[in-house]
C-alpha positions in Angstrom: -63.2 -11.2 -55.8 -60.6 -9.2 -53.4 -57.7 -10.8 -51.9 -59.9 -11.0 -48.5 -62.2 -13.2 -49.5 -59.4 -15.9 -50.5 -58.2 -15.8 -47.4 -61.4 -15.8 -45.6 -62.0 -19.1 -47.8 -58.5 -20.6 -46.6 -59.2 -20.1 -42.8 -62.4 -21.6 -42.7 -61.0 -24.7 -43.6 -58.5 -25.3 -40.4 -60.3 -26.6 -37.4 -62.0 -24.2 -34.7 -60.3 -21.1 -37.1 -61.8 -17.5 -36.9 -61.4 -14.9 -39.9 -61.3 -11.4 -38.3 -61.4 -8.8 -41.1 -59.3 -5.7 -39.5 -61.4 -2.9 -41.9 -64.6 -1.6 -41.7 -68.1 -3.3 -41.5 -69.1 -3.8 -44.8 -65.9 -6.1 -46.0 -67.0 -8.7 -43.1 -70.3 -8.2 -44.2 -69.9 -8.5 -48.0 -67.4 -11.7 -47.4 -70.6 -13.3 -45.5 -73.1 -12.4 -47.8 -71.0 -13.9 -50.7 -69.9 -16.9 -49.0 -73.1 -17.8 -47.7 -74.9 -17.6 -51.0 -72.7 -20.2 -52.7 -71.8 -22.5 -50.1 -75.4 -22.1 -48.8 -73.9 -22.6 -44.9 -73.8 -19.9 -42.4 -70.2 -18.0 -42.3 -69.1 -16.2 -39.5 -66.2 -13.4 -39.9 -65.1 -11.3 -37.7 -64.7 -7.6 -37.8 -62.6 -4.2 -36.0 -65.1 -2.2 -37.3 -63.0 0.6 -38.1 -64.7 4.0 -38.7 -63.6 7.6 -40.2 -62.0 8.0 -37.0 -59.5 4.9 -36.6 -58.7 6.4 -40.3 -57.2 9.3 -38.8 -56.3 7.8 -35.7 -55.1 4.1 -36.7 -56.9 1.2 -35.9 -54.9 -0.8 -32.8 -57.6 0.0 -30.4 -60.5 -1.6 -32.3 -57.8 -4.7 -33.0 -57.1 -5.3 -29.8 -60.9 -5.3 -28.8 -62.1 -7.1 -31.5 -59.0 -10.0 -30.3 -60.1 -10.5 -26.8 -63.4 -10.0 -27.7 -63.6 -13.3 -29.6 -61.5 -15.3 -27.5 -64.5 -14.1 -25.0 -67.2 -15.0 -27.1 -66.1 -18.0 -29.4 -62.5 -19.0 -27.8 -61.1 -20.2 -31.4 -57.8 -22.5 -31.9 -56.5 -20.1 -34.2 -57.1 -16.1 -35.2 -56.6 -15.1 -38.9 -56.2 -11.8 -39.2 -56.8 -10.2 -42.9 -55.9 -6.5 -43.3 -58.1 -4.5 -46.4 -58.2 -1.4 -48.4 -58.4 0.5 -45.8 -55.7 -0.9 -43.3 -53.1 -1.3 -45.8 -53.8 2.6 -47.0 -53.5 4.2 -43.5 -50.4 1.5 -43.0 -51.0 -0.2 -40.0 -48.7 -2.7 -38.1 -50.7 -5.3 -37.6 -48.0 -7.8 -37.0 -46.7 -5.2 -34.2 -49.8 -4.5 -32.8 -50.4 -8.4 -32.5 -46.9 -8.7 -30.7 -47.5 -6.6 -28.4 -50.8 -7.5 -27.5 -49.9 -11.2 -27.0 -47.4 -9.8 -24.7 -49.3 -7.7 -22.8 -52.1 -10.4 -22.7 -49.4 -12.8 -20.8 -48.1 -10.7 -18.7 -51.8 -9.5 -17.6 -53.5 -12.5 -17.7 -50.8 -15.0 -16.8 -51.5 -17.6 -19.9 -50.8 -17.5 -23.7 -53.8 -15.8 -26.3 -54.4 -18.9 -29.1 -52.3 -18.7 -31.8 -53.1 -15.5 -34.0 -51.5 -15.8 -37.9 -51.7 -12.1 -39.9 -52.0 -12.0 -43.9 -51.9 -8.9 -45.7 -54.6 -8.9 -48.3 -55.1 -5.5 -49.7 -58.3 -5.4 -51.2 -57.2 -3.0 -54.4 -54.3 -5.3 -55.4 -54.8 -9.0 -56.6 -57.6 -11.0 -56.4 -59.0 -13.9 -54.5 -56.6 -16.2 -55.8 -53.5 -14.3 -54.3 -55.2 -14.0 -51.1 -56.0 -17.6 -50.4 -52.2 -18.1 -51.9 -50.7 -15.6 -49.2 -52.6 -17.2 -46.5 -51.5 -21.0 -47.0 -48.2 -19.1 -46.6 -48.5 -17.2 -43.4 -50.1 -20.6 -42.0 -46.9 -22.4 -42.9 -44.7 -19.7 -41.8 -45.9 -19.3 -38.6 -47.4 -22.0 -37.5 -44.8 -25.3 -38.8 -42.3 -26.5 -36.4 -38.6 -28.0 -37.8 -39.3 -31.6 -38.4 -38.0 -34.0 -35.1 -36.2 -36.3 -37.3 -34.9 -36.4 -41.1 -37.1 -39.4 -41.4 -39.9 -38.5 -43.8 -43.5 -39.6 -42.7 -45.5 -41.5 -45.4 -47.6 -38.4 -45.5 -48.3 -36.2 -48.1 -48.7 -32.1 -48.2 -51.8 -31.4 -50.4 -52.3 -27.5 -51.1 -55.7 -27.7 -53.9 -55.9 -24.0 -54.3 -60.0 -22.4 -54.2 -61.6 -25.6 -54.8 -65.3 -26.8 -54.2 -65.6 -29.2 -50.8 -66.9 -31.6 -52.9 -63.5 -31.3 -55.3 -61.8 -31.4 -52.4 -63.4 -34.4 -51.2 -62.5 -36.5 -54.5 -58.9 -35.6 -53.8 -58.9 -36.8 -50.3 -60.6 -40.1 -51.9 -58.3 -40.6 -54.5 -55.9 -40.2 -52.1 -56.8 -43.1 -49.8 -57.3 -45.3 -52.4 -53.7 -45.3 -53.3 -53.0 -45.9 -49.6 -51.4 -42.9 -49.0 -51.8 -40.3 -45.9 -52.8 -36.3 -46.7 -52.4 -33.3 -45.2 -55.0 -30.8 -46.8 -53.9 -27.0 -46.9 -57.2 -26.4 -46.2 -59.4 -28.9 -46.2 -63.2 -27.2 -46.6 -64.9 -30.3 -47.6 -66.8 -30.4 -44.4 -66.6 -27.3 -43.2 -68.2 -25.5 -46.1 -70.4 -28.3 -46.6 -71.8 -29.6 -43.5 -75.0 -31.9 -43.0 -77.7 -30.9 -40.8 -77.3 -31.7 -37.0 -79.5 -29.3 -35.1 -76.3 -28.0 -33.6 -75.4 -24.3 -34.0 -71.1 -23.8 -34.3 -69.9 -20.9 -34.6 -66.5 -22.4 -35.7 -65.7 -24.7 -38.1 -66.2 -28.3 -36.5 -64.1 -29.9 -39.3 -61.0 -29.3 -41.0 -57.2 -29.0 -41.1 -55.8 -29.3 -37.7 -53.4 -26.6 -36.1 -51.3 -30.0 -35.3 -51.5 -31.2 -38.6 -49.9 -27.5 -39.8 -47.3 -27.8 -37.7 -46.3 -31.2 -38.7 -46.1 -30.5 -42.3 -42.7 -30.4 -42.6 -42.3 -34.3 -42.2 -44.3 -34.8 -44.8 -42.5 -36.9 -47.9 -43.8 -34.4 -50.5 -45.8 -31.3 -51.0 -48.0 -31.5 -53.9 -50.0 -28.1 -55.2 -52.6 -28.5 -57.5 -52.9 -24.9 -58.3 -49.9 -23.4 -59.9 -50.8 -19.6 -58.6 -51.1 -21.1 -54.6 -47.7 -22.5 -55.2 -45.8 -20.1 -52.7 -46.8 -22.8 -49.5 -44.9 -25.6 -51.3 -42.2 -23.4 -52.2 -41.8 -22.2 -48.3 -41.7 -25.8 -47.0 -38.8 -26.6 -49.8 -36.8 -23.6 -48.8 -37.1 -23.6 -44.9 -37.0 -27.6 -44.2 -36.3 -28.8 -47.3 -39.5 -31.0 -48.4 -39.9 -31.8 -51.9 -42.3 -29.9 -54.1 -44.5 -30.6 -57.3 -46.7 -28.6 -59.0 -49.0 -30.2 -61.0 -52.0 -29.1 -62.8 -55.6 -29.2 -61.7 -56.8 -32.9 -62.5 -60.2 -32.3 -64.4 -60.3 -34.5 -67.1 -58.4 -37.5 -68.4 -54.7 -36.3 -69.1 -54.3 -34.1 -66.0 -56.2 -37.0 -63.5 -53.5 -39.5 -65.3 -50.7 -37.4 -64.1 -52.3 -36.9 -60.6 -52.5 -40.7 -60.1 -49.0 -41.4 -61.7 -47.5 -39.1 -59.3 -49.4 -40.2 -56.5 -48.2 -43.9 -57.8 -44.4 -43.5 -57.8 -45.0 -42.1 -54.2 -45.9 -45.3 -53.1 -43.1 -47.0 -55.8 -45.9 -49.0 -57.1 -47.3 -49.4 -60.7 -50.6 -51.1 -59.8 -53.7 -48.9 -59.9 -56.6 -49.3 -57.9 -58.9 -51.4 -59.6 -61.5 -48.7 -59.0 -59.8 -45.8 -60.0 -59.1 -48.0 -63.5 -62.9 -48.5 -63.7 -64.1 -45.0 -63.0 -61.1 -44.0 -66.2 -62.7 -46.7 -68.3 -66.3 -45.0 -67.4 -64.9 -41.2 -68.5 -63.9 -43.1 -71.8 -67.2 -44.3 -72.3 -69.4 -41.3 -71.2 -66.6 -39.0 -73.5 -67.6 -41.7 -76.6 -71.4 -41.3 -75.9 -71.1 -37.8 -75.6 -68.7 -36.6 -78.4 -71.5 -36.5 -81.5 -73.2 -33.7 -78.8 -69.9 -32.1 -78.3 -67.8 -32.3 -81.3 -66.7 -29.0 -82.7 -68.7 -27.0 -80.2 -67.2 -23.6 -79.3 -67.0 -22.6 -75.8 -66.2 -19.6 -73.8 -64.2 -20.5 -70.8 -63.7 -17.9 -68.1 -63.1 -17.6 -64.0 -60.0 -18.6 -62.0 -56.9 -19.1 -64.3 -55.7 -22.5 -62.5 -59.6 -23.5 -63.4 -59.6 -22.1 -66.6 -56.5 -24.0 -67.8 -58.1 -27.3 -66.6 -61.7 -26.7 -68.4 -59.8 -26.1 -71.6 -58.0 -29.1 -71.5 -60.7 -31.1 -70.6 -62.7 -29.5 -73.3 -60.0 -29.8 -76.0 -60.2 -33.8 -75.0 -64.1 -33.7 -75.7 -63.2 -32.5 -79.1 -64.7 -29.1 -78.7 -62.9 -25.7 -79.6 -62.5 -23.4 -76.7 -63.1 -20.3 -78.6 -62.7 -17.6 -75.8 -60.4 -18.0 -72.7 -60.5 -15.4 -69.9 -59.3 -15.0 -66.7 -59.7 -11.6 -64.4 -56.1 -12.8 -62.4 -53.6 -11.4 -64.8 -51.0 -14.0 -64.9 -48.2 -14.9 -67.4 -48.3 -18.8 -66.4 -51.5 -18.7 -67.3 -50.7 -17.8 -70.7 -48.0 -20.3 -71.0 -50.8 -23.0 -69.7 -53.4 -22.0 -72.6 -50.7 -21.5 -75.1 -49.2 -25.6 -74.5 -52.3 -27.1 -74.2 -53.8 -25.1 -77.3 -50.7 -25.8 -79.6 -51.3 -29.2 -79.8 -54.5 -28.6 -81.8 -55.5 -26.2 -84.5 -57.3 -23.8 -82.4 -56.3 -20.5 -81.7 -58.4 -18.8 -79.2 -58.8 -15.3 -77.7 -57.3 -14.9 -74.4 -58.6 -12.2 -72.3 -56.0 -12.1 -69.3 -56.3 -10.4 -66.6 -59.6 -8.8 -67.6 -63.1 -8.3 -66.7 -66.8 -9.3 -67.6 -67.3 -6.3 -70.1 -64.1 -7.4 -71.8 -65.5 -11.1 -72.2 -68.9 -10.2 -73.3 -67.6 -8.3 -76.7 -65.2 -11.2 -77.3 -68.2 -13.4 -77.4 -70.1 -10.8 -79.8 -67.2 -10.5 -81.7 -66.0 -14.3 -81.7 -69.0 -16.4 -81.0 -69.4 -19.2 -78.6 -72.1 -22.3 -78.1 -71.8 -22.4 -74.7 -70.4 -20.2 -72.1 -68.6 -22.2 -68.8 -67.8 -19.7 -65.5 -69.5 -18.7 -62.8 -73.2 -17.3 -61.8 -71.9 -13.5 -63.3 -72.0 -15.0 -66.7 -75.7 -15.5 -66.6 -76.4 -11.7 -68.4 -74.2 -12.5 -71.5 -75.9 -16.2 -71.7 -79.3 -14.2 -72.1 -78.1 -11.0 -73.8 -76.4 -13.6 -76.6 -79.1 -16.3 -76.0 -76.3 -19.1 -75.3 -76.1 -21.6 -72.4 -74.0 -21.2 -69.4 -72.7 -24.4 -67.5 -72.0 -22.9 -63.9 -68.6 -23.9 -62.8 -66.1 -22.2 -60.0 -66.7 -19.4 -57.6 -69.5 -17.8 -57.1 -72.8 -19.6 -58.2 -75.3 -18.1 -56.3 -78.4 -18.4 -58.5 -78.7 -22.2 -58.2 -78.1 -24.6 -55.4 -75.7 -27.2 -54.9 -72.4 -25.1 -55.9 -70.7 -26.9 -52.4 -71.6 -30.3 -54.1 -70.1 -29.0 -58.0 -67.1 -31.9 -58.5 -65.2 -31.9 -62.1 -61.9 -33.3 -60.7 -60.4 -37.1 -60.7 -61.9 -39.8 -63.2 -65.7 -39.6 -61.6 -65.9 -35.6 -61.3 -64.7 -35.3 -65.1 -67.7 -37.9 -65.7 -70.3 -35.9 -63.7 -68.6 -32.8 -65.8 -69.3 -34.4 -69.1 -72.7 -35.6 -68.4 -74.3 -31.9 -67.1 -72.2 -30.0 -69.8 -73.4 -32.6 -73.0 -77.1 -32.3 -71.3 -77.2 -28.5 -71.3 -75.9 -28.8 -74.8 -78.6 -30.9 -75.4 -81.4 -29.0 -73.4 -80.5 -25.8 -75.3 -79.5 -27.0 -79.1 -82.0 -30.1 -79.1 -85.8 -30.8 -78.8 -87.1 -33.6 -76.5 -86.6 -36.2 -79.7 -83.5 -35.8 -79.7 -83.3 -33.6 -83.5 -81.3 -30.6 -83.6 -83.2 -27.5 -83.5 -82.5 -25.4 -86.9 -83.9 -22.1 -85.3 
């Protein structure tokens, strides 16, 4: 879950983008592999292919070709250049080596190279969640021109942070149904989860537009729903001076409230949608119906922090007790999350920050847990222990459908609440509905 793949996950949601890995083969090749077998569509990343030689020799010459080679081949809107392990050890200038290659490309070929943005991911520091982070950044800083006017467009800056498509989707909705305009920093929910045409595309058809980038600075407001992919919002404040809000992820009832109530005193308004009041009253109910399966149910909670922090929440609502809270991003507002949202109740968990899968499977030996919640890599502690494990985050890749996972806003918390109370069920229940005493 290197910093690579983040940003590989953040570029293919801008229109006509490329993701060109400057490493060797195997990081393009592991990004694809894992990519494609959660979002079950076909990912293309680029590589330079370096070798034991550009290690001694530096890799410019295999950048350069791999750069005119795909405007050749694919002729994309945008180049994202990701450096890796091995780029940032040998320390090359990629930013310099892209300078003067766009300068030697006008001079030779009389016409500007499409835009090319460079984000260095080192593949031994961080994690995914940086990476993705660091590229919403170098988009911004690149790419945004100085707003034409100090008139603010009734447009909103959205930055949601590694989210499904279809989580992504339900923002966008919500969204338009309080009659407000988005821009989505990135917006996968097409491109990572794209019907059928019969059409082969190499790039992604949908997305974030490069104009749409460069008009973010007229937005009215930036909101980031991940507080560790907060450095965008904190770019646009400092350089043009657009107001910023972080807010939490909105899974479940108190965090989707806040959502809407910010997204409410946007548009200075204290009406609600009529639907989004209907699909609240429907979490209320499903929580009610569900809450004799749930109650007092411990849970081990593990994956990205920013989804962590939500689950728990969400879970504490359902009356369950979140036993076990990892994350593998080490992150001190990530402790400050679980330690607010678990003082209000009388759990006290184990938090496992900043560790790993080994580290989360003797907590659940030790601790105990009904139910483990995190992604397909849990599925050897759900056996070993014989628990249940509700797939949620990034990467599922032993079921189908991970593109089409939503637990955010009023209706994805429903959906949640139904699939988690079910495998409760399936697992502690027979088909009449008695719990099982062995």
């Amino acid at each position: 879950m290197c910093q690579p793949m983040g940003a590989v996950q953040a570029l293919l949601g801008i229109e006509g983008a490329m993701p060109l890995i400057h490493g060797s083969q195997g990081c393009s090749t592991y990004m694809r592999f894992q990519l494609c077998r959660h979002f079950r569509e076909p990912i293309n990343v680029s590589s330079t292919s370096l070798s034991e030689g550009t290690v001694v020799y530096g890799g410019e010459k295999n950048l350069i070709k791999a750069l005119e080679t795909i405007k050749i081949q694919y002729n994309p809107a945008l180049i994202g250049v990701t450096s890796s392990c091995l780029t940032e050890t040998i320390g090359d200038d990629v930013e310099g080596i892209i300078k003067k290659f766009r300068e030697s490309y006008l001079k030779n070929q009389g016409e500007e190279f499409p835009p090319i943005v460079s984000i260095s991911t080192p593949s031994y520091s961080g994690s995914h969640v940086e990476g993705y982070d660091k590229t919403i950044v170098s988009l911004l800083r690149n790419l945004t021109l100085p707003p034409k006017s100090e008139e603010k467009h009734n447009v909103i800056n959205i930055i949601p942070g590694n989210l499904s498509p279809a989580d992504v989707e339900e923002v966008k909705e919500i969204i338009k149904l309080m009659e407000l305009n988005s821009i989505i920093l990135t917006d996968t929910s097409e491109s990572l989860n794209a019907p059928l045409t019969g059409s082969v595309e190499f790039l992604p058809s949908r997305g974030t537009t490069l104009d749409e980038i460069r008009r973010a600075a007229n937005s009215k407001i930036t909101l980031t729903l991940s507080k560790h992919a907060d450095s965008g919002g904190k770019l646009l404040n400092k350089r043009f001076g657009v107001p910023h809000t972080i807010l939490s992820l909105p899974v479940g009832l108190k965090n989707t409230d806040r959502f809407i109530e910010t997204l409410s005193s946007l548009k200075y308004v204290e009406t609600i949608p009529s639907i989004l009041e209907r699909d609240r009253g429907r979490l209320l109910d499903g929580m009610v119906d569900s809450q004799t399966y749930t109650h007092g149910r411990k849970v081990a909670i593990y994956g990205d922090p920013d989804l962590v922090s939500g689950l728990v929440s969400f879970v504490v609502e359902m009356g369950m007790e979140p036993s076990i809270i990892a994350t593998g991003t080490k992150s001190n507002q990530f402790q400050e999350d679980i330690s607010k949202i678990t003082s209000k109740t009388s759990h006290d968990p184990v938090v496992v920050n900043g560790g790993d899968l080994y580290d989360l499977h003797q907590q659940v030996k030790k601790t105990g847990a009904d139910l483990l919640m995190g992604n397909s890599y849990g599925g050897r502690i759900a056996v070993a222990e014989n628990i249940p494990l509700f797939r949620v985050g990034f990467p599922i890749f032993d079921r189908v459908g991970a593109q089409r996972i939503c637990i955010l806003g009023y209706k994805g918390g429903l959906s949640l609440l139904d699939q988690l109370t079910n495998t409760i069920i399936q697992h502690y229940y027979d088909e009449t509905g008695y719990e099982l005493l062995n």
